[in-house]
N, C-alpha and C positions, 0 to 999 in steps of 0.2 A: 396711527397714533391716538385719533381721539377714543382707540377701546381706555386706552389705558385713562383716560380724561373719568370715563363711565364708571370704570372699577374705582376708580377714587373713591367719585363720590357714593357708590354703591357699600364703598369698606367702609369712610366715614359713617353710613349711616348704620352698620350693623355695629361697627363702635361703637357707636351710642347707647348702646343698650337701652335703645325704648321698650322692651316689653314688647314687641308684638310682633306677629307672624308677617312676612314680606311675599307679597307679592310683586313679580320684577317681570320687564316688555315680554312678551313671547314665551311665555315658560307659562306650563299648564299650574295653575292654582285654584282649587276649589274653597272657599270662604266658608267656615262655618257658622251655622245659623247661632246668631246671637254671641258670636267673640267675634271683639276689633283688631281689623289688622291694616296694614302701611301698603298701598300701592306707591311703587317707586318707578320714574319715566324721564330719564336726563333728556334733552332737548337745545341740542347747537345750533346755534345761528350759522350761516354761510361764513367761512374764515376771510380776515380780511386782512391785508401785507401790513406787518407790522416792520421790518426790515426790509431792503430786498440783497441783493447777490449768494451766493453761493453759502448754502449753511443759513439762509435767512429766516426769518419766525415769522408765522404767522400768528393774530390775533384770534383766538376763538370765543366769542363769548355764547350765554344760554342760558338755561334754567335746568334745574332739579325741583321737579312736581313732585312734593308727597301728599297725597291724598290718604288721607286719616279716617278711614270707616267705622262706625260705631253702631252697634245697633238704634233701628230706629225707635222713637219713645222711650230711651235710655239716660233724653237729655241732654246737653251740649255743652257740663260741667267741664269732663272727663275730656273728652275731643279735644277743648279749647283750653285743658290746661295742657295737655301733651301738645300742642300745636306750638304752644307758649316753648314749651322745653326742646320744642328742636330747632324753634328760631332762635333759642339762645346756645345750641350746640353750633349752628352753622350761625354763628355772629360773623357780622362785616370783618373782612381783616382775618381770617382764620385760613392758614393751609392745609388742604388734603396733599398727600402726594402718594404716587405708586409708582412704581419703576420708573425714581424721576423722572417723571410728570406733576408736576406742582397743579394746584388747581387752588384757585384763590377763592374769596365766597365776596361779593362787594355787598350785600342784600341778603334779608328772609324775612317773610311774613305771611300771615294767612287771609286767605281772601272769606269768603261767605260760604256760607253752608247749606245744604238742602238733601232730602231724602232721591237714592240711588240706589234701585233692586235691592229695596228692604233692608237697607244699610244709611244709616245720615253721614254724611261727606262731607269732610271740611278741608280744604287741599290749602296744604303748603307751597311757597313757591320762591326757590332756593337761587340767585341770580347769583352766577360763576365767570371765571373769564381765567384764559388757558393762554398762554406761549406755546406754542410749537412750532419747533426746529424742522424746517423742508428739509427731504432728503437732497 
């Protein structure tokens, strides 16, 4: 049940049309030199019994890391206003859902920035929380 949690937030963030090439966990991507693109890295905490008996939910919460690469000496205009623009796409209170699976956003913000294999890095960090239904 939690692919479906990752696709959410995976389809959220290609609706957004930020403008940029994604790179996503395990999947070969090569960066090109000197274009910014989006690494995306959903990240669940251990579920914990939000219900219990038969058909009961559990609580999942987590984060969605986007880490925002820009070329380096480019600046941190441009990063840190796209950074601005996806914390107001995933604002507190907003649903994603995929094959009902609701995925709530409680949080988003961006932490600090620093140079990463010739790329400056400013990572987003998207805090979620998920109901699912045990089999």
């Amino acid at each position: 049940m939690t692919y479906k949690i990752d696709t959410a937030l995976q389809q959220a963030f290609m609706d957004g049309a930020f403008g940029l090439p994604i790179a996503y966990e395990n999947r070969d991507y090569n960066p090109l030199p000197g274009t910014p693109y989006a690494a995306l890295y959903v990240i669940p905490n251990q579920p914990s019994v939000n219900t219990l008996g038969d058909g009961g939910q559990d609580l999942i919460t987590g984060i969605m890391q986007v880490d925002l690469n820009y070329p380096v000496g480019s600046g941190t205009g441009v990063a840190k206003q796209m950074a601005t623009t996806i914390r107001d796409y995933f604002k507190a209170g907003t649903v994603f859902t995929f094959s009902g699976q609701d995925v709530f956003i409680v949080s988003s913000g961006r932490g600090i920035g620093g140079d990463v294999d010739s790329f400056y890095r400013l990572s987003n960090t998207i805090f979620w929380q998920a109901r699912v239904t045990r089999p």
